[in-house]
The first five atom37 places (N, CA, C, CB, O) and aatype in JSON, in Angstrom:
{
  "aatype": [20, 20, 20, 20, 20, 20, 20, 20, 20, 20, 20, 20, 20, 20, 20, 20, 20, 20, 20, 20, 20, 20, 20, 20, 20, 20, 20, 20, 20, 20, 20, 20, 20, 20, 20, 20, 20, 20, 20, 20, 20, 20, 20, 20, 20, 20, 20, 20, 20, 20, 20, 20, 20, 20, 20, 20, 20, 20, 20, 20, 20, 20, 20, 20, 20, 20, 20, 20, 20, 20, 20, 20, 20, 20, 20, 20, 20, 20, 20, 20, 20, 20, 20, 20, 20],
  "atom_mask": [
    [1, 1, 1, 1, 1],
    [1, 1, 1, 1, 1],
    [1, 1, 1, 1, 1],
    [1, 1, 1, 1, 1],
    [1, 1, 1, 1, 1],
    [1, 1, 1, 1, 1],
    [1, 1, 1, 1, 1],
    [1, 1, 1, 1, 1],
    [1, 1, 1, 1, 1],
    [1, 1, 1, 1, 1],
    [1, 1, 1, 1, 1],
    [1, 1, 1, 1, 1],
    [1, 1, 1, 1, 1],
    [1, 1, 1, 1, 1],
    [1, 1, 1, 1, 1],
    [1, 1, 1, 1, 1],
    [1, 1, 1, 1, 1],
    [1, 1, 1, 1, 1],
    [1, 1, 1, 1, 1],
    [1, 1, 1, 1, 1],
    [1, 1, 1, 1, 1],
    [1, 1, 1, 1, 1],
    [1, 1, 1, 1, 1],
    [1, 1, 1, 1, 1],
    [1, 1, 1, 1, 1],
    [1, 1, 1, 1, 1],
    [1, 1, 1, 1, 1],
    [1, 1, 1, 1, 1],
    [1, 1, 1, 1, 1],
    [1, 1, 1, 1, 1],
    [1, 1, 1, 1, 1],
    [1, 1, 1, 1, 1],
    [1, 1, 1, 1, 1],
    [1, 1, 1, 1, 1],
    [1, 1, 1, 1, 1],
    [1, 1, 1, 1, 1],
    [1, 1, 1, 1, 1],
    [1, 1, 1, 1, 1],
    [1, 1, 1, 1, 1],
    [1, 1, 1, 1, 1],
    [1, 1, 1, 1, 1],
    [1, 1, 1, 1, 1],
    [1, 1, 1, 1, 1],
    [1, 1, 1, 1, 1],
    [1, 1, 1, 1, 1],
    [1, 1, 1, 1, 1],
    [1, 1, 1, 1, 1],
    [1, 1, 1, 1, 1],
    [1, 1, 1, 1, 1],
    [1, 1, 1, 1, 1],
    [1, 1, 1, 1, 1],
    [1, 1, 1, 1, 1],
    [1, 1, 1, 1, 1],
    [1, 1, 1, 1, 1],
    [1, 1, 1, 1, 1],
    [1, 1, 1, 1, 1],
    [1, 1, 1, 1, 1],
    [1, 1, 1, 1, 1],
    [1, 1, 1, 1, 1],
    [1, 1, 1, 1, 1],
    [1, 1, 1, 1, 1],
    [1, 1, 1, 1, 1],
    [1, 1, 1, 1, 1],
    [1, 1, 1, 1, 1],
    [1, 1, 1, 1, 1],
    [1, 1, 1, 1, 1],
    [1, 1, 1, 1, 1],
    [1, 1, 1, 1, 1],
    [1, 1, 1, 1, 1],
    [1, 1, 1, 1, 1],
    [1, 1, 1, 1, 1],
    [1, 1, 1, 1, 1],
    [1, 1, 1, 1, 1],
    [1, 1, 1, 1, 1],
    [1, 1, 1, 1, 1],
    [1, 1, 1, 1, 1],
    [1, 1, 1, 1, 1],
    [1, 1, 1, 1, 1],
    [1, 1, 1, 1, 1],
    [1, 1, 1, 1, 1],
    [1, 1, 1, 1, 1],
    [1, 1, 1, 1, 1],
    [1, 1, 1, 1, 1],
    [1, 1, 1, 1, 1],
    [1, 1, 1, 1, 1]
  ],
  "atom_positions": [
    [[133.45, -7.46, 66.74], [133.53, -7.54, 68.18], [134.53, -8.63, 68.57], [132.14, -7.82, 68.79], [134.52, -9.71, 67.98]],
    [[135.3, -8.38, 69.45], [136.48, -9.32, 70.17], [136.08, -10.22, 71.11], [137.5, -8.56, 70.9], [135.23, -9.9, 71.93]],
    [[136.68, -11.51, 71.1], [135.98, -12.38, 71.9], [136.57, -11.95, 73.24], [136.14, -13.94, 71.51], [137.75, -11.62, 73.39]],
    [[135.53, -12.01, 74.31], [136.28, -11.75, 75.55], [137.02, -13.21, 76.45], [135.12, -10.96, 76.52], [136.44, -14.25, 76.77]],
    [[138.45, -12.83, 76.69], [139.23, -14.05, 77.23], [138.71, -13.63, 78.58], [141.05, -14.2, 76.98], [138.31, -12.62, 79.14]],
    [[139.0, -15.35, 78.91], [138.43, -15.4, 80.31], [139.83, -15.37, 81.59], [137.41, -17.02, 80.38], [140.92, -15.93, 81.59]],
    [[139.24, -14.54, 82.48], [140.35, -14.12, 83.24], [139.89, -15.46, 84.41], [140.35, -12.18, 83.79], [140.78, -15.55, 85.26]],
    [[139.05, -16.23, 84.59], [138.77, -16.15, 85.94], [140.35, -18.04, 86.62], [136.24, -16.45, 86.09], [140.68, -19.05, 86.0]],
    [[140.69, -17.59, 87.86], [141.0, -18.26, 88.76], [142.44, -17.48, 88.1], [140.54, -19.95, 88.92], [143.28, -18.32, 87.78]],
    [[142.77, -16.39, 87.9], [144.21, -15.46, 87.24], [144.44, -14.2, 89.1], [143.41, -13.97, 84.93], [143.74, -13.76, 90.02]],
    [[145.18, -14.19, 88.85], [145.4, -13.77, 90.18], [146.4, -12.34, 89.69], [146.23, -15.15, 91.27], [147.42, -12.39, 89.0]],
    [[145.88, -11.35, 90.16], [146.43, -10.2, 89.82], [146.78, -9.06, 91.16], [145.42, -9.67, 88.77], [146.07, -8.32, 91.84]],
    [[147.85, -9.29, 91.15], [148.3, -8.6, 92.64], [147.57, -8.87, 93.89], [148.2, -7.1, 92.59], [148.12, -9.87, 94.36]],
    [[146.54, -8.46, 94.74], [145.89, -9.03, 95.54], [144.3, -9.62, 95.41], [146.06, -8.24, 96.37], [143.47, -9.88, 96.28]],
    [[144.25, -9.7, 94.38], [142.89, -9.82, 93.45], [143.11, -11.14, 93.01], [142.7, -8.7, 92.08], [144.03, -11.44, 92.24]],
    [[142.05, -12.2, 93.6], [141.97, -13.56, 92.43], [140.48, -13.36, 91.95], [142.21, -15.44, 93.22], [139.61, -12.87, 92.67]],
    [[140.26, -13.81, 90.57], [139.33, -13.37, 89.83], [138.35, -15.01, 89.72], [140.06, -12.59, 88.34], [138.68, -16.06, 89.17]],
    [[137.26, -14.7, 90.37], [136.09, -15.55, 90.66], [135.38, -15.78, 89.38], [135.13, -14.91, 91.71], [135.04, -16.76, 88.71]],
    [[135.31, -14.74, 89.32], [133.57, -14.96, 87.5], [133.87, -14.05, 86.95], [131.38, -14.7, 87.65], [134.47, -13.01, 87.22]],
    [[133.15, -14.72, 85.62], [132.97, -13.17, 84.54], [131.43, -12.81, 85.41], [132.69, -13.55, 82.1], [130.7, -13.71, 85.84]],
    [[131.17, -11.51, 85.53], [129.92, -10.55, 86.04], [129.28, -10.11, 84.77], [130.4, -9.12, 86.97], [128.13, -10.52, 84.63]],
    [[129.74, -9.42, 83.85], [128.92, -8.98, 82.95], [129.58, -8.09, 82.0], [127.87, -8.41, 83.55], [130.78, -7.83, 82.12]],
    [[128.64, -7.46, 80.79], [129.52, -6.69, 79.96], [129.02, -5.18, 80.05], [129.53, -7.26, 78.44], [127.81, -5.17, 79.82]],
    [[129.41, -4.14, 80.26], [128.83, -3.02, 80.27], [129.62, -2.17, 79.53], [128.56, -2.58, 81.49], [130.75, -1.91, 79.93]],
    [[128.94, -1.42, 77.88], [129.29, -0.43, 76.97], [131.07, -1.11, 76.68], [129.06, 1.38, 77.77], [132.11, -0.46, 76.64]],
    [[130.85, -2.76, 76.5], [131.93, -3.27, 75.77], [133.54, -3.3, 76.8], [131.99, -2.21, 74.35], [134.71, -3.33, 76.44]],
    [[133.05, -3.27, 77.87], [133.54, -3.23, 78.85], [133.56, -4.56, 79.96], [133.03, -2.2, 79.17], [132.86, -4.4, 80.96]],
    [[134.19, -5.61, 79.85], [134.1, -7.16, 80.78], [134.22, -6.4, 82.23], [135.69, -8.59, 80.44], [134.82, -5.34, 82.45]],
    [[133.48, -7.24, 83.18], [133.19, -6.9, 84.73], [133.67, -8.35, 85.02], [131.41, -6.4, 85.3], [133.38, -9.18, 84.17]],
    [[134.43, -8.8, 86.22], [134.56, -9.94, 87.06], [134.36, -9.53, 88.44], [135.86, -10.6, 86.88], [134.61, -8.43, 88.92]],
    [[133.9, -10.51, 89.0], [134.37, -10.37, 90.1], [135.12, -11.15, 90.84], [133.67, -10.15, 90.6], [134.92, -12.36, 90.74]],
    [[136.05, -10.72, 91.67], [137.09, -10.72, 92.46], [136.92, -10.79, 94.1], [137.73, -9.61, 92.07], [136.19, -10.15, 94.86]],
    [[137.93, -11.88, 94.33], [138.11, -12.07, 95.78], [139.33, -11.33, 96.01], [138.2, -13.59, 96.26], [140.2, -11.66, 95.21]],
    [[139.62, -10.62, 96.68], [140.7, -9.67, 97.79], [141.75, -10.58, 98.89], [139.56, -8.61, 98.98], [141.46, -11.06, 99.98]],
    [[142.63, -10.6, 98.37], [143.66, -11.78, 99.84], [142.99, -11.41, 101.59], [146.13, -11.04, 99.96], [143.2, -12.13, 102.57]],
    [[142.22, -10.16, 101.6], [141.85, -10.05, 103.21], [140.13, -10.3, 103.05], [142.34, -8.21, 104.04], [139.27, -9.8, 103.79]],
    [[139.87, -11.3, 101.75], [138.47, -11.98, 102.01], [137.06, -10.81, 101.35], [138.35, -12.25, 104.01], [135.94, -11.31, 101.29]],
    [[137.17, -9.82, 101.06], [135.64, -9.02, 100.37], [136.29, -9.43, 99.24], [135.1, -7.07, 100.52], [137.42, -9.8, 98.92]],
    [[134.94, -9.2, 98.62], [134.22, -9.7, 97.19], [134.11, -8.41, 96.58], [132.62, -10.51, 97.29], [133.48, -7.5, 97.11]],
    [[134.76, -8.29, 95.37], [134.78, -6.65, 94.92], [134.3, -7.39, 93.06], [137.03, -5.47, 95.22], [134.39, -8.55, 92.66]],
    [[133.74, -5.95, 92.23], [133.44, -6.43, 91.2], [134.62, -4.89, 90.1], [131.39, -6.64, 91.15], [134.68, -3.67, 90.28]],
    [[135.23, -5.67, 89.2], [136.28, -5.02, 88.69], [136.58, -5.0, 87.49], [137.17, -5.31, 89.16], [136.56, -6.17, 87.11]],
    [[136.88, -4.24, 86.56], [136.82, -3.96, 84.88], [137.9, -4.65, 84.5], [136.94, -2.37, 84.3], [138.95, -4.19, 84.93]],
    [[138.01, -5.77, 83.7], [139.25, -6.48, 83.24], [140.44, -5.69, 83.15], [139.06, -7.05, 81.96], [141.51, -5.9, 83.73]],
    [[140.04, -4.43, 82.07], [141.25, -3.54, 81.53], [141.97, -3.08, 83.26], [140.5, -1.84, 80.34], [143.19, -3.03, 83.35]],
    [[141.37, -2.88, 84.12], [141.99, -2.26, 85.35], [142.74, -3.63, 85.87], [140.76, -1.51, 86.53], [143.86, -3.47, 86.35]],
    [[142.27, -4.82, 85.82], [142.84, -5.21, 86.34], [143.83, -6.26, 85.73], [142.17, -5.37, 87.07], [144.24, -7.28, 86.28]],
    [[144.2, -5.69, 84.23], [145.36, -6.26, 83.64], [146.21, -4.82, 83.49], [145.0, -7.18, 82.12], [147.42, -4.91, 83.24]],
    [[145.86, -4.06, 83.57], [146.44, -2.8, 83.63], [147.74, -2.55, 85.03], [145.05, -1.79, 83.78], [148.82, -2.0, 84.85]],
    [[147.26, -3.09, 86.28], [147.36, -3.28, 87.5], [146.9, -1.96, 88.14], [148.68, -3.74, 87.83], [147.52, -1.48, 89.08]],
    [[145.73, -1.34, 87.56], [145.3, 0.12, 88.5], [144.56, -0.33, 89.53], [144.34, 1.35, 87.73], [144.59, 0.6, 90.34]],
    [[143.9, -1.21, 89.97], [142.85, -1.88, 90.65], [143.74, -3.14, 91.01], [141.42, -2.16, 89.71], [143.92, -4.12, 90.3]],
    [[144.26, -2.9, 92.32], [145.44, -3.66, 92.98], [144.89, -4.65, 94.02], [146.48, -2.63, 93.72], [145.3, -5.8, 94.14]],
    [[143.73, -3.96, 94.89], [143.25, -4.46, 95.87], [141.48, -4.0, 96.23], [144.3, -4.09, 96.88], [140.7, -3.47, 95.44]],
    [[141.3, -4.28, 97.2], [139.52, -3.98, 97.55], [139.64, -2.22, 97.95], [138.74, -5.19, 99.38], [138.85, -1.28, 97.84]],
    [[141.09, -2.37, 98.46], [141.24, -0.95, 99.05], [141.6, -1.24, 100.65], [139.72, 0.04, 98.84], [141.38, -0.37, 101.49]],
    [[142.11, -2.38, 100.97], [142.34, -3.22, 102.6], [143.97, -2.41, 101.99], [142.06, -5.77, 102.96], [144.66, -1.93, 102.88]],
    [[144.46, -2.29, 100.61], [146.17, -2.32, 100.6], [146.67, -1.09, 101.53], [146.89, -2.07, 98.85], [147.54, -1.05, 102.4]],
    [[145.43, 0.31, 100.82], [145.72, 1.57, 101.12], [145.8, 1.75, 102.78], [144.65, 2.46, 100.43], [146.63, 2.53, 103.24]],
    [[144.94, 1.0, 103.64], [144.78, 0.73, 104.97], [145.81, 0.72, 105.45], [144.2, -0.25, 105.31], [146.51, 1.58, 105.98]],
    [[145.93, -0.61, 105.2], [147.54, -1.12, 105.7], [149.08, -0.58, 105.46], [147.71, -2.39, 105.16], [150.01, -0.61, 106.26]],
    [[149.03, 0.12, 103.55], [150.01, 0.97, 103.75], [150.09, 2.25, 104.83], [150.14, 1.37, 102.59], [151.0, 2.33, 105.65]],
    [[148.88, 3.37, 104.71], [148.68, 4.44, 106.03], [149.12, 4.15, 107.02], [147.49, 4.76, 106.47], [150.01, 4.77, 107.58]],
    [[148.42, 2.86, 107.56], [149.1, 2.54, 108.79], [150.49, 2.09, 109.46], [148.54, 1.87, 109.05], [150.87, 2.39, 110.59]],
    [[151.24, 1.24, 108.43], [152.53, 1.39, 108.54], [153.28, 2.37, 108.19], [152.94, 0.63, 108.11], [154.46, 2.27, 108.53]],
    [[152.95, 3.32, 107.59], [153.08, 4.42, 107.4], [153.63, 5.25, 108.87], [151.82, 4.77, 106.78], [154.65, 5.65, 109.41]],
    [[151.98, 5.17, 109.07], [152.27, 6.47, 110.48], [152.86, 6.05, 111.19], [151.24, 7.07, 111.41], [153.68, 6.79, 111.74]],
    [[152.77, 4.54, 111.59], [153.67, 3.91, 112.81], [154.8, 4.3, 112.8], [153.84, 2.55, 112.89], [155.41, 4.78, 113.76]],
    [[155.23, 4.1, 111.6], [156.89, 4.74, 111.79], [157.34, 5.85, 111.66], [157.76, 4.33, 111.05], [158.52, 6.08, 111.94]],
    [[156.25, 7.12, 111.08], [156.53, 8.35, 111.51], [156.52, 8.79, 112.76], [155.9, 9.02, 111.0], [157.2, 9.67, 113.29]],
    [[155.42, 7.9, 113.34], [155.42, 8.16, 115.13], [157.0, 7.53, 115.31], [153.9, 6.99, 116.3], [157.85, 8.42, 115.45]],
    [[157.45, 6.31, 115.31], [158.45, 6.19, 115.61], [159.73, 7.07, 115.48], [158.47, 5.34, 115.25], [160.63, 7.25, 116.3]],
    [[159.59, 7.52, 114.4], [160.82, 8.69, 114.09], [160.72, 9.75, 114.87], [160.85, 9.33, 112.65], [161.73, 10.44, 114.97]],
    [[159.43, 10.18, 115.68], [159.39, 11.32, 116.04], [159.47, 11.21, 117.44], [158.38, 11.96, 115.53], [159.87, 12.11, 118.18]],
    [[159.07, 10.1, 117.8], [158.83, 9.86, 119.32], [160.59, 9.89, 120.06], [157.87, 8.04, 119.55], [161.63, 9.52, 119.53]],
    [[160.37, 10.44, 121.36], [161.26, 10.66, 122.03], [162.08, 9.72, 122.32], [160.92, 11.13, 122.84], [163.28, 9.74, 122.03]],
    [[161.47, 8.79, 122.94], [162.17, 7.68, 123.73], [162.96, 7.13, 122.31], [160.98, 6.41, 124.68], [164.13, 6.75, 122.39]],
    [[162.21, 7.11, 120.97], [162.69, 6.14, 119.63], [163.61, 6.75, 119.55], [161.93, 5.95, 118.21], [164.57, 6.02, 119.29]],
    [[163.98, 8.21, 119.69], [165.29, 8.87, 118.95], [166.22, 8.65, 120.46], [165.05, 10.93, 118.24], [167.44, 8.66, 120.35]],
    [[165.88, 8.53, 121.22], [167.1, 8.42, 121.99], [167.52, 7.37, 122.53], [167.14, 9.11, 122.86], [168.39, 7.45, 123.39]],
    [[166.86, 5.86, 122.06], [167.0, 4.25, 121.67], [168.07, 4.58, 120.84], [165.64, 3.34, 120.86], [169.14, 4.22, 121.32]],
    [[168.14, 5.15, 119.75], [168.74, 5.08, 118.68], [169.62, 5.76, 118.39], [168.18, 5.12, 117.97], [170.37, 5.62, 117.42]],
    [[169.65, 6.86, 119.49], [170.8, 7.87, 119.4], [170.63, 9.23, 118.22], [172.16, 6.92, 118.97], [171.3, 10.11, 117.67]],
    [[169.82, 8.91, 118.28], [169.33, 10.46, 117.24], [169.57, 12.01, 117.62], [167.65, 10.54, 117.1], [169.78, 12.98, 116.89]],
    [[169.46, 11.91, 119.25], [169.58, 12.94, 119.77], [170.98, 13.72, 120.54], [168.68, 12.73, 120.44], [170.86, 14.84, 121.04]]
  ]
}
């Protein structure tokens, strides 16, 4: 069995890592603070991997800047600010 290294106060994309949580089927758990403040609990391998980026506040905020600027592209007044039309 491998000793498990300790991740905690390691900061992994928007994730800083608080505690080790526990071991489940050889598997390390920490948990993690989120840069927009929830407390999430997260599998080391994910989060040296970088699959487990955020609490899930990232996906939010990408959508939403997202649409804003599809509205913008589409909106009338934006294309004819800009001369699109």
């Amino acid at each position: 069995m491998c000793k498990r290294i300790d991740l905690t106060g390691n900061i992994y994309n928007k994730l800083t890592v608080l505690r080790y949580k526990n071991t489940i089927k050889t598997r390390a758990w920490y948990e993690c603070m989120c840069f927009c403040g929830n407390i999430i609990d997260v599998r080391s391998d994910s989060l040296k991997s970088g699959h487990t980026k955020s609490c899930g506040c990232h996906k939010v905020y990408a959508l939403k800047s997202k649409s804003t600027n599809t509205f913008k592209r589409k909106h009338h007044l934006y294309m004819t600010a800009y001369g699109i039309l």
